[in-house]
C-alpha atoms as an extended CHARMM CRD file, in Angstrom:
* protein
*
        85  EXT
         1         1  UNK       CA            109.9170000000      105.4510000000      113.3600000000  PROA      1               0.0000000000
         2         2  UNK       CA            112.8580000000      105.3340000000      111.0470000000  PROA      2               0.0000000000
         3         3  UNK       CA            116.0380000000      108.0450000000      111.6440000000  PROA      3               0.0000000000
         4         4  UNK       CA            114.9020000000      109.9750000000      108.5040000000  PROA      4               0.0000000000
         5         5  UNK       CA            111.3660000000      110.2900000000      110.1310000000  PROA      5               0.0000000000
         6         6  UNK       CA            112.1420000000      111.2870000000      113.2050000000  PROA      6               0.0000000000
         7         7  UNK       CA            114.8150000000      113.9580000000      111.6580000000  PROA      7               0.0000000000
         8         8  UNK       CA            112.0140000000      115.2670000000      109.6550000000  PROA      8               0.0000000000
         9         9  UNK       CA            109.9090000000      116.0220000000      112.0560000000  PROA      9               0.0000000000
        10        10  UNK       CA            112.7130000000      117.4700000000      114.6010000000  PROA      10              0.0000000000
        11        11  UNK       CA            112.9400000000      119.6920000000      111.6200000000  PROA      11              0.0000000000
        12        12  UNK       CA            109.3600000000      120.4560000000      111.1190000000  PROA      12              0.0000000000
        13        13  UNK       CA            109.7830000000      121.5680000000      114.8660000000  PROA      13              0.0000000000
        14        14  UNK       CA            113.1150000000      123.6040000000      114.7280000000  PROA      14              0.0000000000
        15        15  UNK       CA            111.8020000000      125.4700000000      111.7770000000  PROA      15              0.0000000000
        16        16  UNK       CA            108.9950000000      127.4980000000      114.3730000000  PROA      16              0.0000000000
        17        17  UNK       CA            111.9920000000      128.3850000000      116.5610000000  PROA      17              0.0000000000
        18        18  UNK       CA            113.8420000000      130.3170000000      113.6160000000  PROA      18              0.0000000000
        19        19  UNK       CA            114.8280000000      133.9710000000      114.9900000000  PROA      19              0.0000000000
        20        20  UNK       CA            113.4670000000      135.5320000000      111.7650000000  PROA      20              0.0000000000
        21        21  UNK       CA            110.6010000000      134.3990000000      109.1350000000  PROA      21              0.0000000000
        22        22  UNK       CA            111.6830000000      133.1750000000      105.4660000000  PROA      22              0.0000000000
        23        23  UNK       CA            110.5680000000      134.8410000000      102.6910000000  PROA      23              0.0000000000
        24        24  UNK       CA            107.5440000000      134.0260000000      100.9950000000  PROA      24              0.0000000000
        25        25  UNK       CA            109.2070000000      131.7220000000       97.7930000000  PROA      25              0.0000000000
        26        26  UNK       CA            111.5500000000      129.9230000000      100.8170000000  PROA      26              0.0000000000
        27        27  UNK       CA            108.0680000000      129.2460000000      102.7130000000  PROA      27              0.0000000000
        28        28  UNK       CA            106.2180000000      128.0760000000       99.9350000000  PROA      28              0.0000000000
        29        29  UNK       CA            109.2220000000      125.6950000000       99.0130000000  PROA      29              0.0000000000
        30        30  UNK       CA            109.9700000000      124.5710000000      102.4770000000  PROA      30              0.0000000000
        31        31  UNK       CA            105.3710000000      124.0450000000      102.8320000000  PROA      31              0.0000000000
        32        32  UNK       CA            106.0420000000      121.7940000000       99.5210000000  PROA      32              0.0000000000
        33        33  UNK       CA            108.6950000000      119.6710000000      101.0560000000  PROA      33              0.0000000000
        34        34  UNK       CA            106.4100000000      119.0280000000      104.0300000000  PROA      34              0.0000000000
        35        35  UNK       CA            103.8780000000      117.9500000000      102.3960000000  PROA      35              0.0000000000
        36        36  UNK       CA            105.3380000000      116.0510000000      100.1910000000  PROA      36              0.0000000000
        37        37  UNK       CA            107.3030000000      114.7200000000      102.8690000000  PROA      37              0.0000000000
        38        38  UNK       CA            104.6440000000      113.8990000000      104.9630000000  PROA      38              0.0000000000
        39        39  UNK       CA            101.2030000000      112.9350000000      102.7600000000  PROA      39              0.0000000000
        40        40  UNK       CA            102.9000000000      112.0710000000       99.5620000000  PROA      40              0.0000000000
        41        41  UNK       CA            102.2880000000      113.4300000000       95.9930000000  PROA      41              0.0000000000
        42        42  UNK       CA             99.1550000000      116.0870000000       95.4520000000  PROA      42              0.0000000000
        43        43  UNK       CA             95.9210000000      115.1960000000       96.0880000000  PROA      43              0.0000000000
        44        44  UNK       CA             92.1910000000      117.5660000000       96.5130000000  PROA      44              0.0000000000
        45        45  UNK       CA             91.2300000000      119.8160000000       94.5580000000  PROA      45              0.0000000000
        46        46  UNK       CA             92.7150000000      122.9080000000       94.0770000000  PROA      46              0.0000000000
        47        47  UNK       CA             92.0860000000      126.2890000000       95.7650000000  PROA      47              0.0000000000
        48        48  UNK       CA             89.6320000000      128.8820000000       93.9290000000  PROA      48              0.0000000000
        49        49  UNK       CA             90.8740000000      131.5520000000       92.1900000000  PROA      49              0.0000000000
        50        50  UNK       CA             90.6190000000      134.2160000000       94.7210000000  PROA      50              0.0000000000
        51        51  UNK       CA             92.2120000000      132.1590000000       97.3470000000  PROA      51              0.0000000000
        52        52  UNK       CA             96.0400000000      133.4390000000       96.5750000000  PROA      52              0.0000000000
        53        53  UNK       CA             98.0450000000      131.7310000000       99.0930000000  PROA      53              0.0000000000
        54        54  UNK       CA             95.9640000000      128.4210000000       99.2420000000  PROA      54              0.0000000000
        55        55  UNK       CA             96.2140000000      128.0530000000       95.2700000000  PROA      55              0.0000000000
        56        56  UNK       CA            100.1720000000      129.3550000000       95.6140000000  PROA      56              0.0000000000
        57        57  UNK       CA            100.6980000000      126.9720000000       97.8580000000  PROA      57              0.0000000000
        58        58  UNK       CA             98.9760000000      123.0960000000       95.8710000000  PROA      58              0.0000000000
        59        59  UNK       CA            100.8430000000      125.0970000000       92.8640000000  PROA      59              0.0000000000
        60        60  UNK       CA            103.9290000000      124.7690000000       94.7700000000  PROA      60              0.0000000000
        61        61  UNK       CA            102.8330000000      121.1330000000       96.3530000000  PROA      61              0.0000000000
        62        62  UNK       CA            101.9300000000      120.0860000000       92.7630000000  PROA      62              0.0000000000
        63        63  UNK       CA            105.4800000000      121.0500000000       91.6360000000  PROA      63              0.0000000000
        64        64  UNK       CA            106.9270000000      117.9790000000       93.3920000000  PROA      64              0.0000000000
        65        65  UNK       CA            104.4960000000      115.4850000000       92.2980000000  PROA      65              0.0000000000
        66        66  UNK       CA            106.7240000000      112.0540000000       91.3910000000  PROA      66              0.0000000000
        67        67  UNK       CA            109.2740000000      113.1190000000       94.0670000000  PROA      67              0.0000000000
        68        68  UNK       CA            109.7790000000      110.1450000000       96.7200000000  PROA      68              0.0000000000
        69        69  UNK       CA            108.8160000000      111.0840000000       99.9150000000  PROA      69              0.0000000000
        70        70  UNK       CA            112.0590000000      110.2760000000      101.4870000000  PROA      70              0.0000000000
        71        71  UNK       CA            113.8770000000      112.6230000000       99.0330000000  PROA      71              0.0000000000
        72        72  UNK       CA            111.2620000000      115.1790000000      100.0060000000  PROA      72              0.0000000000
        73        73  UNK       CA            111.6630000000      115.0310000000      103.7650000000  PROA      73              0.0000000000
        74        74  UNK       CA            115.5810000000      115.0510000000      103.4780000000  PROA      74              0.0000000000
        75        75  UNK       CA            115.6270000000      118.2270000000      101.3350000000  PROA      75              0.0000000000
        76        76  UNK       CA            113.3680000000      119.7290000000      103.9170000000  PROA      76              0.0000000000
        77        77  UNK       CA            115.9130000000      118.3130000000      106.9010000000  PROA      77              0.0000000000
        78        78  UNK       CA            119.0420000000      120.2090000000      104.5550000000  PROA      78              0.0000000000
        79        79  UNK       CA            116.5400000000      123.2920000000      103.9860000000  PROA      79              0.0000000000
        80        80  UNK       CA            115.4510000000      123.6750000000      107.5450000000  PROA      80              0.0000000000
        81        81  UNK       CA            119.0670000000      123.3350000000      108.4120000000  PROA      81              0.0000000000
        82        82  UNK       CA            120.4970000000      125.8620000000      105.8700000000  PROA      82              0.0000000000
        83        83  UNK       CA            118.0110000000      128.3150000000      107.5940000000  PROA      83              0.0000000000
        84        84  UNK       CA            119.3530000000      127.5390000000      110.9560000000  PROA      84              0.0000000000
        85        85  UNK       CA            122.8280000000      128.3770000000      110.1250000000  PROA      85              0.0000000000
């Protein structure tokens, strides 16, 4: 596992110890880090139109198509960390 890796997930763990919940546009951009981070660009289909948050979110995933992966997971590392401060 290389450093970057094993930062990114440290932060995908420190993130559930926050003392108070993001709002709902740092959420969404910190879930389209993630996954971009972890699975790479977009892929399924997208949500139906009455599921909100599931189509909010591959909206938000879709957003960051072309982005490397690497470059994902560190702005989710700098993200989670901004939060922590």
């Amino acid at each position: 596992m290389s450093k970057l890796q094993a930062s990114f997930e440290k932060a995908a763990d420190d993130i559930k110890k926050l003392p108070e919940r993001p709002d709902n546009d740092t959420l969404l951009k910190l879930y389209a880090l993630y996954k971009q981070g972890a699975d790479g660009d977009v892929s399924g289909p997208k949500p139906g139109f009455f599921d909100f948050v599931g189509t909010a979110k591959y909206e938000a995933w879709a957003k960051l198509k072309g982005t490397a992966q690497e470059e994902a997971m560190q702005k989710y590392i700098d993200l989670v960390a901004k939060l922590r401060a």
